[in-house]
N, CA, C and O of each residue as an XYZ file, in Angstrom:
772
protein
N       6.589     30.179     30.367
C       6.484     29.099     29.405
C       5.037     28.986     28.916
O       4.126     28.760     29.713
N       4.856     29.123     27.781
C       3.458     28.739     27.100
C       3.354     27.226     27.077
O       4.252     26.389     26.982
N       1.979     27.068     27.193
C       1.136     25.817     27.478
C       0.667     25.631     26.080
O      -0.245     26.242     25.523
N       1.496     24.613     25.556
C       0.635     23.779     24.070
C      -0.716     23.751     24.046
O      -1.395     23.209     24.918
N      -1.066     24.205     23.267
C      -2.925     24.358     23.044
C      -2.886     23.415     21.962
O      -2.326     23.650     20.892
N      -3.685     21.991     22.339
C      -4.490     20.948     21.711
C      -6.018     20.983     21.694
O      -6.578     21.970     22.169
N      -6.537     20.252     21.322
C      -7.837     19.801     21.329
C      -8.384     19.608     22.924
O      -7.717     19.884     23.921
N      -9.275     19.259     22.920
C     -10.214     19.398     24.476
C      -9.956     17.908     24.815
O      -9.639     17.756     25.994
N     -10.012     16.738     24.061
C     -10.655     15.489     24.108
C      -9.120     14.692     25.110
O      -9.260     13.715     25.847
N      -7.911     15.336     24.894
C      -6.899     14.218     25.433
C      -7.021     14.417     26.817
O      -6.844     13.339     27.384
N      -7.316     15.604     27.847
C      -7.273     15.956     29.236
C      -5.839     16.165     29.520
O      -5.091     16.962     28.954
N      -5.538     15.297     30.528
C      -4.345     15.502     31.172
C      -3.304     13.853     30.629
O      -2.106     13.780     30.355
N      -4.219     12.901     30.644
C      -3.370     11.461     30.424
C      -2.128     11.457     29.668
O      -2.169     12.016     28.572
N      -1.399     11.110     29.918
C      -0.270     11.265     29.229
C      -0.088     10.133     28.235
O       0.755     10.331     27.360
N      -0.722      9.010     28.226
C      -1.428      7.906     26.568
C      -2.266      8.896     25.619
O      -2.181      8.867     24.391
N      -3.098      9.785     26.354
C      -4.298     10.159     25.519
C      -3.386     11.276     24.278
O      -3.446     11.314     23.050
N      -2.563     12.101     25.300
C      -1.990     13.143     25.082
C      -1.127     13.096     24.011
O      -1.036     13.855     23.046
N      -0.384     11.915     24.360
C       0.579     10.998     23.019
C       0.349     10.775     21.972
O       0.957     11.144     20.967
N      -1.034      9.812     22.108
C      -1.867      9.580     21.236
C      -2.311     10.829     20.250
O      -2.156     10.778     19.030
N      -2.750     11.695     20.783
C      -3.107     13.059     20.154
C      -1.862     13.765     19.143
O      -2.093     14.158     17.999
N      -0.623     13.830     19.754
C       0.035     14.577     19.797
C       1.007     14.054     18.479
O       1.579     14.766     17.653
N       0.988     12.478     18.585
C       1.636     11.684     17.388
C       1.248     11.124     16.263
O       1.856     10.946     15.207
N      -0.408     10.722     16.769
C      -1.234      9.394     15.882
C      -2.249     10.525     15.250
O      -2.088     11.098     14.172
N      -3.163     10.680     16.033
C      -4.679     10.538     15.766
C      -4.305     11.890     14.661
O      -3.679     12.892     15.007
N      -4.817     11.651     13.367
C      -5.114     12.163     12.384
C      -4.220     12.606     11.471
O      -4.294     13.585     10.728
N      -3.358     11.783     11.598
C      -2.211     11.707     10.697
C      -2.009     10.798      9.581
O      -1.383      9.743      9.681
N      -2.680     11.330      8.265
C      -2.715     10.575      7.198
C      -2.288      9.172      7.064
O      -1.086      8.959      6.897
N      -3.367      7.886      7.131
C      -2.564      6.473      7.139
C      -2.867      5.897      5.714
O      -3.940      5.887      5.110
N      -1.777      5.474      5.378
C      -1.992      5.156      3.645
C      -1.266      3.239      3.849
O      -0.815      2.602      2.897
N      -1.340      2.764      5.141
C      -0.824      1.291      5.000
C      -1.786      0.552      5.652
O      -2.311      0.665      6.760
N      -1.932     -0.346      4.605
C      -3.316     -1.047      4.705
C      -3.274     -1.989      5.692
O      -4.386     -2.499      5.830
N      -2.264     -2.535      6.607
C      -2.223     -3.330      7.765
C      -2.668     -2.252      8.582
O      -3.725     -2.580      9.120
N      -2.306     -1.092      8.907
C      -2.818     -0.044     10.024
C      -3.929      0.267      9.780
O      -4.756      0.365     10.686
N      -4.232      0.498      8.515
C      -6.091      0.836      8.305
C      -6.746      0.127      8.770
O      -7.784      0.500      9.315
N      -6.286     -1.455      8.710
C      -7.329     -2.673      9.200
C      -6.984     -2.391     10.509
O      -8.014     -2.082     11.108
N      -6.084     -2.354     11.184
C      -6.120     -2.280     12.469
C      -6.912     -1.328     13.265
O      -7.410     -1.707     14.326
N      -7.076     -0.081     12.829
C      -7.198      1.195     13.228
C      -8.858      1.244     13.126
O      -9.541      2.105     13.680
N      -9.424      0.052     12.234
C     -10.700      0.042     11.929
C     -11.225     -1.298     12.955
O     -12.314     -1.500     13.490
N     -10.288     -1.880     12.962
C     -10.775     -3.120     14.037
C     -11.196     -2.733     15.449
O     -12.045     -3.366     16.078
N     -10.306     -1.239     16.100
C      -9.896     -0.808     17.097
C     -11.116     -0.404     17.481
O     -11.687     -0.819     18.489
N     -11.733      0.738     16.392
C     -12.536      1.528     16.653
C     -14.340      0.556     16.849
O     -15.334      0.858     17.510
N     -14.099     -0.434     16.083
C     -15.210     -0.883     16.305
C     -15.216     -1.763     17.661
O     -16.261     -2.314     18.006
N     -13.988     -1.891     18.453
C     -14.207     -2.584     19.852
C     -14.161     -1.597     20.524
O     -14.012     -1.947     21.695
N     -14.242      0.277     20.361
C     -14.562      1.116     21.292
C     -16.112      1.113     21.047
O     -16.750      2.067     21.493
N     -16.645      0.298     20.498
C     -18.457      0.835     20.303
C     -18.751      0.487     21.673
O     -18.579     -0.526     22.350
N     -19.408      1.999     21.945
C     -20.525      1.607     23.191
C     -19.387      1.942     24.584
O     -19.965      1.978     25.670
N     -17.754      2.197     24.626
C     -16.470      2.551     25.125
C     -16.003      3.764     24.642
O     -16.162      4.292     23.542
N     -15.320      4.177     25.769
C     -14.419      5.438     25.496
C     -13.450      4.753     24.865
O     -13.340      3.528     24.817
N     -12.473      5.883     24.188
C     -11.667      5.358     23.523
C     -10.005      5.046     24.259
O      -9.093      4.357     23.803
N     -10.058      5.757     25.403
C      -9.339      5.533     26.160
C      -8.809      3.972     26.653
O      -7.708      3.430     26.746
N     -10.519      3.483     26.967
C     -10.233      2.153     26.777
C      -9.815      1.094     26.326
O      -9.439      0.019     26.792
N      -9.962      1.662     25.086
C      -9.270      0.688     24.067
C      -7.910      1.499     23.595
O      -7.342      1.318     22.518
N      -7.605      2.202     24.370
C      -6.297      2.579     23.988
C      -5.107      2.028     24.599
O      -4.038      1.806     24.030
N      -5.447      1.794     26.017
C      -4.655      1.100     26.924
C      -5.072     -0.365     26.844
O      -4.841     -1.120     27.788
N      -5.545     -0.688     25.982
C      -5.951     -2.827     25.305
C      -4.744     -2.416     24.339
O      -3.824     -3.213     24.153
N      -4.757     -1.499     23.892
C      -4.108     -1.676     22.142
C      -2.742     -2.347     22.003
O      -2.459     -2.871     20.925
N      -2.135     -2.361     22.718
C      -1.059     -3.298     22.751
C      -1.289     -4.718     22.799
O      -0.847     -5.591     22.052
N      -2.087     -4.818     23.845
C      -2.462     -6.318     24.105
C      -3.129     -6.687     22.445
O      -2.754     -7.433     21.540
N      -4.221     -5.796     22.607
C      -5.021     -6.290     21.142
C      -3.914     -6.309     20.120
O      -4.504     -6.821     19.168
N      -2.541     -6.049     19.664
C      -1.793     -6.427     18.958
C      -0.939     -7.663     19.266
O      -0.286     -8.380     18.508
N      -1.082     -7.698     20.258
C      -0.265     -9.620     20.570
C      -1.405    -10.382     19.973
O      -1.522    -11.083     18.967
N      -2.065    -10.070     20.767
C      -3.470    -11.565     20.973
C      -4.192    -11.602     19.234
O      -4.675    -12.505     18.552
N      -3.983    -10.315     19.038
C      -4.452    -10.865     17.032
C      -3.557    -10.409     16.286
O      -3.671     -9.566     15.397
N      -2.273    -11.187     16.782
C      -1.039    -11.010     15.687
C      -1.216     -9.868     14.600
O      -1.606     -9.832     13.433
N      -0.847     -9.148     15.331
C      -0.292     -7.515     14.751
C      -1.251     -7.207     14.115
O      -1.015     -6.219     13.420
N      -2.336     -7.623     14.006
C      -3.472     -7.160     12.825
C      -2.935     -7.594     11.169
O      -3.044     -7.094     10.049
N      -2.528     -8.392     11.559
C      -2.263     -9.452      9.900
C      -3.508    -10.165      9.779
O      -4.171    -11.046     10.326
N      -3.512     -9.269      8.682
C      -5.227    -10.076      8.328
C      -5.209    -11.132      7.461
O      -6.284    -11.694      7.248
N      -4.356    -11.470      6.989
C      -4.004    -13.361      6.254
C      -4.289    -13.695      7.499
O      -5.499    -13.834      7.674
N      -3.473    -13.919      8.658
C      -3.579    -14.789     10.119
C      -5.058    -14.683     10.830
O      -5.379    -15.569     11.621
N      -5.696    -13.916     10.631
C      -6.879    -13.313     11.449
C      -8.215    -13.945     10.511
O      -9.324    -14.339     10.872
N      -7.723    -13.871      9.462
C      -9.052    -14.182      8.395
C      -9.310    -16.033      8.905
O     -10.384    -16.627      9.004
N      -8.289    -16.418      9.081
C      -7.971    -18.513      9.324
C      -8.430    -18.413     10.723
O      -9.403    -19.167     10.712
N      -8.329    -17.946     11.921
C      -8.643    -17.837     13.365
C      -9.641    -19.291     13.515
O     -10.392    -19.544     12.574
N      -9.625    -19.891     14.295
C     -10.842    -20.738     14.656
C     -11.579    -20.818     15.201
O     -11.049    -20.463     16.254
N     -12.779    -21.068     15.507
C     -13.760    -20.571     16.798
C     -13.305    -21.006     17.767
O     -13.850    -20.670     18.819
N     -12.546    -21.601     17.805
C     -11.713    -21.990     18.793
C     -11.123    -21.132     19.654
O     -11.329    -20.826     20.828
N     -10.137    -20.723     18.602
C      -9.321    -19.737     19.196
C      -9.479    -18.241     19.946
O      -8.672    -17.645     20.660
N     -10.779    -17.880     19.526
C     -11.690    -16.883     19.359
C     -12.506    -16.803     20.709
O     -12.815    -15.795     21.345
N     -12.857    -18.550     21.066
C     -13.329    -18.322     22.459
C     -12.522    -18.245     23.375
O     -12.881    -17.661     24.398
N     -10.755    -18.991     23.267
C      -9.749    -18.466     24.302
C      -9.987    -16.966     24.620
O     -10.034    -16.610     25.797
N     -10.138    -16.075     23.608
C      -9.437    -14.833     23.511
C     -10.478    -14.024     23.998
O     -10.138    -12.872     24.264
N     -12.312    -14.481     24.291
C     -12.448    -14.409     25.431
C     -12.604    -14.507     26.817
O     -13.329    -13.937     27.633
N     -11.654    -15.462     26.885
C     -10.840    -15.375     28.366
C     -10.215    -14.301     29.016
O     -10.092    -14.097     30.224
N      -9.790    -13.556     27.932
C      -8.313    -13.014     28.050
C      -9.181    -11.484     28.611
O      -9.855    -10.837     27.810
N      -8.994    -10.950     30.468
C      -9.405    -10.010     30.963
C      -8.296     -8.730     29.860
O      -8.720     -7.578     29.768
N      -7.459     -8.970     29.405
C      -6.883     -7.369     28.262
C      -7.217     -7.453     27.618
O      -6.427     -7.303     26.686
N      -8.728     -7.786     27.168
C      -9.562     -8.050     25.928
C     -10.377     -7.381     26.189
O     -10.137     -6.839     27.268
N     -11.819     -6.912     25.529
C     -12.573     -6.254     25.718
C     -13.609     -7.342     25.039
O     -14.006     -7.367     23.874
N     -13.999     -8.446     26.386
C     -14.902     -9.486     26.183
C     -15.697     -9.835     25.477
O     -16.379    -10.827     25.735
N     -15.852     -9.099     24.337
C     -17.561     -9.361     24.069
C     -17.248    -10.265     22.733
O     -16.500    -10.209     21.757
N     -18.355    -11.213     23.315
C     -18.368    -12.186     21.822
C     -18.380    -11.482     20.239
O     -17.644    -11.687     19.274
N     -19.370    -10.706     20.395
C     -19.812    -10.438     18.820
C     -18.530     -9.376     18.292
O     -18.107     -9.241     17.144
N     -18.111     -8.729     19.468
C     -17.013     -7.827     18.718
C     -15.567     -8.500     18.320
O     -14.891     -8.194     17.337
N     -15.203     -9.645     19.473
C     -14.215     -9.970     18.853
C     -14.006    -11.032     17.659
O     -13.019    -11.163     16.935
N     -15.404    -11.864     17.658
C     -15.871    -12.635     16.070
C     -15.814    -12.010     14.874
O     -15.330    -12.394     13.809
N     -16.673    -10.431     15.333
C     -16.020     -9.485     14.171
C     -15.199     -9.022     13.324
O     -15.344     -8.503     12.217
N     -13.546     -9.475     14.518
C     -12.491     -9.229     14.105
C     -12.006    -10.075     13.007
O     -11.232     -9.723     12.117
N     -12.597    -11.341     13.182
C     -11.934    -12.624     11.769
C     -12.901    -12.355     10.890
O     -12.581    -12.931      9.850
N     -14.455    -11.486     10.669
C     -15.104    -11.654      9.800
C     -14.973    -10.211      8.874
O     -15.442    -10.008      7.754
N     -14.202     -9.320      9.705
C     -13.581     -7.944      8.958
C     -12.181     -7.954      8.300
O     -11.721     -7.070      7.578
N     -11.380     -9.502      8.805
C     -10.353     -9.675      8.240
C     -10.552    -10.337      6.432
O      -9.863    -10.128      5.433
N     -11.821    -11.190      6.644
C     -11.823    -12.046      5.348
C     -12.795    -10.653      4.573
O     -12.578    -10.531      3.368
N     -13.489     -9.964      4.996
C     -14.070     -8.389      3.986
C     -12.829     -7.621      3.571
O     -12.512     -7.116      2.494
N     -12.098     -7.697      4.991
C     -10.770     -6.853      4.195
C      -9.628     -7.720      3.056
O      -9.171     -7.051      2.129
N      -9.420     -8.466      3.122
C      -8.731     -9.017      2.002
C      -9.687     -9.140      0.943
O      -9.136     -8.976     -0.145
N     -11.050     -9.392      0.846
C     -11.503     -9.152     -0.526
C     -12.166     -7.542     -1.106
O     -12.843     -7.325     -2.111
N     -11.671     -6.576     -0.049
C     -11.926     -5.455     -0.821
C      -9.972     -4.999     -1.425
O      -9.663     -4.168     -2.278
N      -9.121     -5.807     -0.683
C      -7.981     -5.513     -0.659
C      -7.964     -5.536     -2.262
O      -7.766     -4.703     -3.146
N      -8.299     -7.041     -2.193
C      -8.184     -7.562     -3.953
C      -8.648     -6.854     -4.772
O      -7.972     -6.368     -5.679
N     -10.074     -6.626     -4.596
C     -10.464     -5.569     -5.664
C     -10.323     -4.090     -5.850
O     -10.935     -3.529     -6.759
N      -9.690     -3.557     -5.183
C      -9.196     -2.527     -5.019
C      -7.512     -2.530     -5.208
O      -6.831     -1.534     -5.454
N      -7.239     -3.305     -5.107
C      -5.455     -3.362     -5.176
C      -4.819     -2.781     -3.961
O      -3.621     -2.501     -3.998
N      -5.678     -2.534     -2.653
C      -4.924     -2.009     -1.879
C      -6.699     -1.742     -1.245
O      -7.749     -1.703     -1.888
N      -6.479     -1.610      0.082
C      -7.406     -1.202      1.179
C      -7.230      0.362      1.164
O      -8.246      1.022      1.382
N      -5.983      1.061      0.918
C      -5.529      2.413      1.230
C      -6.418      3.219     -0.303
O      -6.803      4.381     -0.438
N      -6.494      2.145     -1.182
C      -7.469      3.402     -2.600
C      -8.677      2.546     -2.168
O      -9.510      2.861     -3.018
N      -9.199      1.754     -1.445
C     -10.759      1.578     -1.100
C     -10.892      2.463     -0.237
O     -11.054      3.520     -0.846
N     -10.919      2.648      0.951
C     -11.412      3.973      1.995
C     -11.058      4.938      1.924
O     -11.691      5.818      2.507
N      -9.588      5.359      0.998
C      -9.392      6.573      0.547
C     -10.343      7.434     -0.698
O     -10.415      8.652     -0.855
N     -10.812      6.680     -1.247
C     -11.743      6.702     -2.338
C     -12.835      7.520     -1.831
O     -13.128      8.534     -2.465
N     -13.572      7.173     -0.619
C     -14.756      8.268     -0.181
C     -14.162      9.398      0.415
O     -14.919      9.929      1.227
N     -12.788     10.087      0.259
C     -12.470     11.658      0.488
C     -11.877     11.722     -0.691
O     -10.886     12.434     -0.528
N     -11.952     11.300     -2.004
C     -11.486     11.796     -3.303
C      -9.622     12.030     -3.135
O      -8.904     12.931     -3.567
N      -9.221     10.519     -2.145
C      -7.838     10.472     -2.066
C      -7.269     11.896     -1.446
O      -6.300     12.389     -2.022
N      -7.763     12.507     -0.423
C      -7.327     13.952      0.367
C      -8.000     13.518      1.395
O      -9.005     12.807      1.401
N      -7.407     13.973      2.279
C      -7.834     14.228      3.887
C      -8.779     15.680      3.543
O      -8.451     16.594      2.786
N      -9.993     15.564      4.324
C     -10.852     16.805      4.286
C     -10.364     17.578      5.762
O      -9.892     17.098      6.793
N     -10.658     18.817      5.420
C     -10.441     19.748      6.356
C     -11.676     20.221      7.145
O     -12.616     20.951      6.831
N     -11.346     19.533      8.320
C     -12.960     19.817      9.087
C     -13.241     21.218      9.618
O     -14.266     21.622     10.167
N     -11.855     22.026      9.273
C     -12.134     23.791     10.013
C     -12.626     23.342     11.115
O     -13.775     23.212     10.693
N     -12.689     22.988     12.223
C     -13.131     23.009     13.599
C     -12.882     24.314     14.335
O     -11.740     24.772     14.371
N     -13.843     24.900     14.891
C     -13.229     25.729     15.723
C     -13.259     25.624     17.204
O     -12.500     26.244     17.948
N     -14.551     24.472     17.730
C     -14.447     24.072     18.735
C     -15.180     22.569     18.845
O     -15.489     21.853     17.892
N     -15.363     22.304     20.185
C     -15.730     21.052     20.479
C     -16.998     20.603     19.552
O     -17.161     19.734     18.696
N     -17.944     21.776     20.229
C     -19.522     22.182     19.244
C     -19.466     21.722     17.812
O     -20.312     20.869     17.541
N     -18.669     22.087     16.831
C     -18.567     22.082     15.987
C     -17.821     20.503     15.256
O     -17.477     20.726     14.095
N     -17.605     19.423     15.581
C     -16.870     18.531     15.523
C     -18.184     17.067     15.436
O     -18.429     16.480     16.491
N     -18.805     16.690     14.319
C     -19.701     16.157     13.933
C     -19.306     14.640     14.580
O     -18.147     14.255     14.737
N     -20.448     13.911     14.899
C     -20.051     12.339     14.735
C     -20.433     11.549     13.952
O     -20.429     10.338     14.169
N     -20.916     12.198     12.685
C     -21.207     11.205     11.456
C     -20.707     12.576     10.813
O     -20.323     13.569     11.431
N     -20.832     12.344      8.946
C     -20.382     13.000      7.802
C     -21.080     11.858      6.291
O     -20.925     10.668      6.018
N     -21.593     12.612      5.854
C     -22.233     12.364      4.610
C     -20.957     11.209      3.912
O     -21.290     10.281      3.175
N     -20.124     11.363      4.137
C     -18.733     10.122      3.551
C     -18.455      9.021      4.485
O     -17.907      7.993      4.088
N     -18.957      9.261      6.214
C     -19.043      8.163      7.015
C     -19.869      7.242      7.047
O     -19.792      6.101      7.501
N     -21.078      8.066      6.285
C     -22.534      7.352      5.930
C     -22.032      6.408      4.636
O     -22.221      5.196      4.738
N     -21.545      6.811      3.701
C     -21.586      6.310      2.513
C     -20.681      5.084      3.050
O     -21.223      3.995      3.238
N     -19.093      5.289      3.335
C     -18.265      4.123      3.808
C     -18.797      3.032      4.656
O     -18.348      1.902      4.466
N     -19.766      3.238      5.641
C     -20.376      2.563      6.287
C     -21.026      1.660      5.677
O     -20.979      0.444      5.857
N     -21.831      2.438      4.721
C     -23.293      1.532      4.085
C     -22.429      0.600      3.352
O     -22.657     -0.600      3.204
N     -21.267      1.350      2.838
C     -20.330     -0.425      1.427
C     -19.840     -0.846      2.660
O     -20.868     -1.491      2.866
N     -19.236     -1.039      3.584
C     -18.363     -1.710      4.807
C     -19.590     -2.864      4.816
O     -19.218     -4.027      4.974
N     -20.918     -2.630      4.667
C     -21.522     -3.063      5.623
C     -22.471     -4.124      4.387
O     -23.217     -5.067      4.649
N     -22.214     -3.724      3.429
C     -22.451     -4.060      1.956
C     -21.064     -5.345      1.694
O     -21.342     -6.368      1.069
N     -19.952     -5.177      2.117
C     -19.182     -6.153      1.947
C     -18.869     -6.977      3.132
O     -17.809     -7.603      3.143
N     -19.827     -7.050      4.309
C     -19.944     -7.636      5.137
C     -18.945     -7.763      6.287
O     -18.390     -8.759      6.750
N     -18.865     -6.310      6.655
C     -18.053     -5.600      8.010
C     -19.026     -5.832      8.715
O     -20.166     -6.221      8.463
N     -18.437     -5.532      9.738
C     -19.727     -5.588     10.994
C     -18.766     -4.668     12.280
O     -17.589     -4.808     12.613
N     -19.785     -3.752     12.770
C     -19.483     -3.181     13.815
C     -18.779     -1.605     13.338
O     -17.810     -1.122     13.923
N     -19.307     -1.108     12.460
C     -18.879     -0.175     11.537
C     -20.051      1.038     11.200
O     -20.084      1.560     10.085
N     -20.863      1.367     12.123
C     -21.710      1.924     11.737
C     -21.103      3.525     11.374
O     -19.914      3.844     11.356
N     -22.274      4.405     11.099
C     -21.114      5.607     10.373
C     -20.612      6.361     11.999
O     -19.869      7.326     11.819
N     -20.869      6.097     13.299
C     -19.963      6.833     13.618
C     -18.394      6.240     13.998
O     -17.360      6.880     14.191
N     -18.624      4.833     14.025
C     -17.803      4.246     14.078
C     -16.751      4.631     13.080
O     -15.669      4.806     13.641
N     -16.707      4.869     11.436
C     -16.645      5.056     10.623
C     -15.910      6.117     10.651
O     -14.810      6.151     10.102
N     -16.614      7.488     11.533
C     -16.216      8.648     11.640
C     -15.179      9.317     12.460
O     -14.504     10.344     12.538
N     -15.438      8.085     13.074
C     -13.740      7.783     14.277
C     -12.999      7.181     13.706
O     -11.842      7.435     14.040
N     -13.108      6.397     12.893
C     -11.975      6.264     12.243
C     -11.305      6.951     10.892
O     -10.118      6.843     10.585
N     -12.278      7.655     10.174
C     -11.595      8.845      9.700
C     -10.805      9.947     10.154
O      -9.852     10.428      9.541
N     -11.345     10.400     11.494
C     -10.802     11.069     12.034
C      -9.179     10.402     12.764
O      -8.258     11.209     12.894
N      -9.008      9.225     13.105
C      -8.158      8.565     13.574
C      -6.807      8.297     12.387
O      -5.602      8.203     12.624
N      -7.545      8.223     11.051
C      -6.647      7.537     10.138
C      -6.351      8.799      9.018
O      -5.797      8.621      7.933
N      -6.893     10.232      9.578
C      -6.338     11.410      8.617
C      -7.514     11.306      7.642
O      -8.130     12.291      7.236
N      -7.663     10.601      7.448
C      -9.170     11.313      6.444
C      -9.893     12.410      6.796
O     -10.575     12.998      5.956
N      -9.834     12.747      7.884
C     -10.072     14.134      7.996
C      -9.617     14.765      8.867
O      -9.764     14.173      9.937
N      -9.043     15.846      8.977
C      -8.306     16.844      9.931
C      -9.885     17.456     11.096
O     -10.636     18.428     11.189
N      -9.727     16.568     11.539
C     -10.852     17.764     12.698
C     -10.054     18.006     14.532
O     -10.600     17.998     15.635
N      -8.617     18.195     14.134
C      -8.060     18.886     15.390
C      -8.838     20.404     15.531
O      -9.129     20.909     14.447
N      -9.176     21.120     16.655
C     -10.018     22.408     15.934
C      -8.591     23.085     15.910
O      -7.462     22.864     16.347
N      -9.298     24.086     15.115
C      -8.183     25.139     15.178
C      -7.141     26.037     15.555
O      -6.178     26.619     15.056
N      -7.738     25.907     16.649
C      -6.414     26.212     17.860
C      -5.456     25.158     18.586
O      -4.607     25.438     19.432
N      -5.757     23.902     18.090
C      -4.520     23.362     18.363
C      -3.806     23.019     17.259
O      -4.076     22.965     16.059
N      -2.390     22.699     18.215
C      -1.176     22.858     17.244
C      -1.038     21.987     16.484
O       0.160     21.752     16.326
N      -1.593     21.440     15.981
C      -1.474     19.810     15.300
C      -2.245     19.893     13.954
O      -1.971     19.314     12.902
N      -3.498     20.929     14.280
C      -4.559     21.351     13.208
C      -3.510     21.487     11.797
O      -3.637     20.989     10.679
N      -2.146     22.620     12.520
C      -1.865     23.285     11.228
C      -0.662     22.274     10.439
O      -0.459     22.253      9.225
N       0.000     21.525     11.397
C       1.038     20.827     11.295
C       0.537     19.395      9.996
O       1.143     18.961      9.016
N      -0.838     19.019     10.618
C      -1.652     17.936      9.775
C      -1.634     18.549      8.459
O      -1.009     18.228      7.448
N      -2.659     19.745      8.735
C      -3.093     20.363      7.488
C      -1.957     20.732      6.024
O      -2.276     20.538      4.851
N      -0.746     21.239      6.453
C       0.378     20.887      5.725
C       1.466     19.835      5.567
O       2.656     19.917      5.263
N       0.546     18.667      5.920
C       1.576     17.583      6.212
C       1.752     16.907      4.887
O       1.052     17.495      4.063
N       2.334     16.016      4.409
C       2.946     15.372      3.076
C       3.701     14.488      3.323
O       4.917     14.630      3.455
N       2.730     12.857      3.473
C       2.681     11.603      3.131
C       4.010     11.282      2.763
O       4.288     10.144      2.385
């Protein structure tokens, strides 16, 4: 029996592996998952992502599914319950973040008509092809993570710096950087939305 050849980064976990095998870099064009997927990545700053992979459920109860109408109203109130909550990933400034990336995201929503043609907009509406051939080769910033960052941060995101940025391109299909020898590289690369 041949052994599926993936990427280096999932190990053995069988979340990570899942994760790999279903999600991570599979073109997302719905703007509730973009916000989510961008909320996520900025509470792995400074965390593996593992970590916040096994929150991610919780982090979908405790901030109602990532509905960002509900998230944008939050009260400081509510905000300091939630750090109480040990399936949280405690930290004041990141989870304040979360109601102050909800009210940026509904007003880039507006002017854009959609969140999915605002961040799709810095890969010219295509997922880029990162050709990876190995670990080495697999950047943590990109001249388009820089740019998304600097407007994120211009419309008053927070916790979005470009590698943050760059994990979540990579997370949300904006760019294919499975390397090349795994099986997912080629499956992405001809995939159709």
């Amino acid at each position: 029996m041949t052994k599926t050849k993936r990427c280096w980064w999932p190990g053995n976990d069988p979340l990570y592996i899942a994760y790999h095998d279903e999600e991570w870099g599979v073109p997302i064009h719905d703007d509730r998952l973009l916000f989510e997927f961008l909320c996520l990545e900025g509470q792995q700053a400074g965390l593996s992502w593992i970590t916040v992979l096994k929150k991610r459920d919780h982090y979908r109860r405790r901030f109602k599914g990532f509905d960002a109408n509900k998230l944008a109203r939050l009260s400081d109130g509510a905000i300091e319950q939630l750090l109480q909550d040990p399936g949280l990933i405690r930290n004041r400034l990141k989870l304040f973040s979360i109601r102050g990336n909800a009210q940026a995201f509904l007003k880039a929503q507006e002017e854009f008509d959609s969140f999915d043609n605002y961040v799709w907009s810095f890969v010219d509406g295509q997922p880029l092809d990162g050709k990876r051939r190995g670990r080495a080769d697999v950047p943590a910033t990109s001249p388009q993570s820089d740019a998304l960052s600097k407007d994120l941060k211009k419309r008053g995101f927070k916790f979005i710096g470009s590698t943050i940025c760059y994990a979540f391109m990579q997370a949300a299909g904006l760019v294919n950087d499975h390397t090349g020898n795994c099986f997912r590289y080629r499956e992405l690369k001809n995939y159709q939305a």
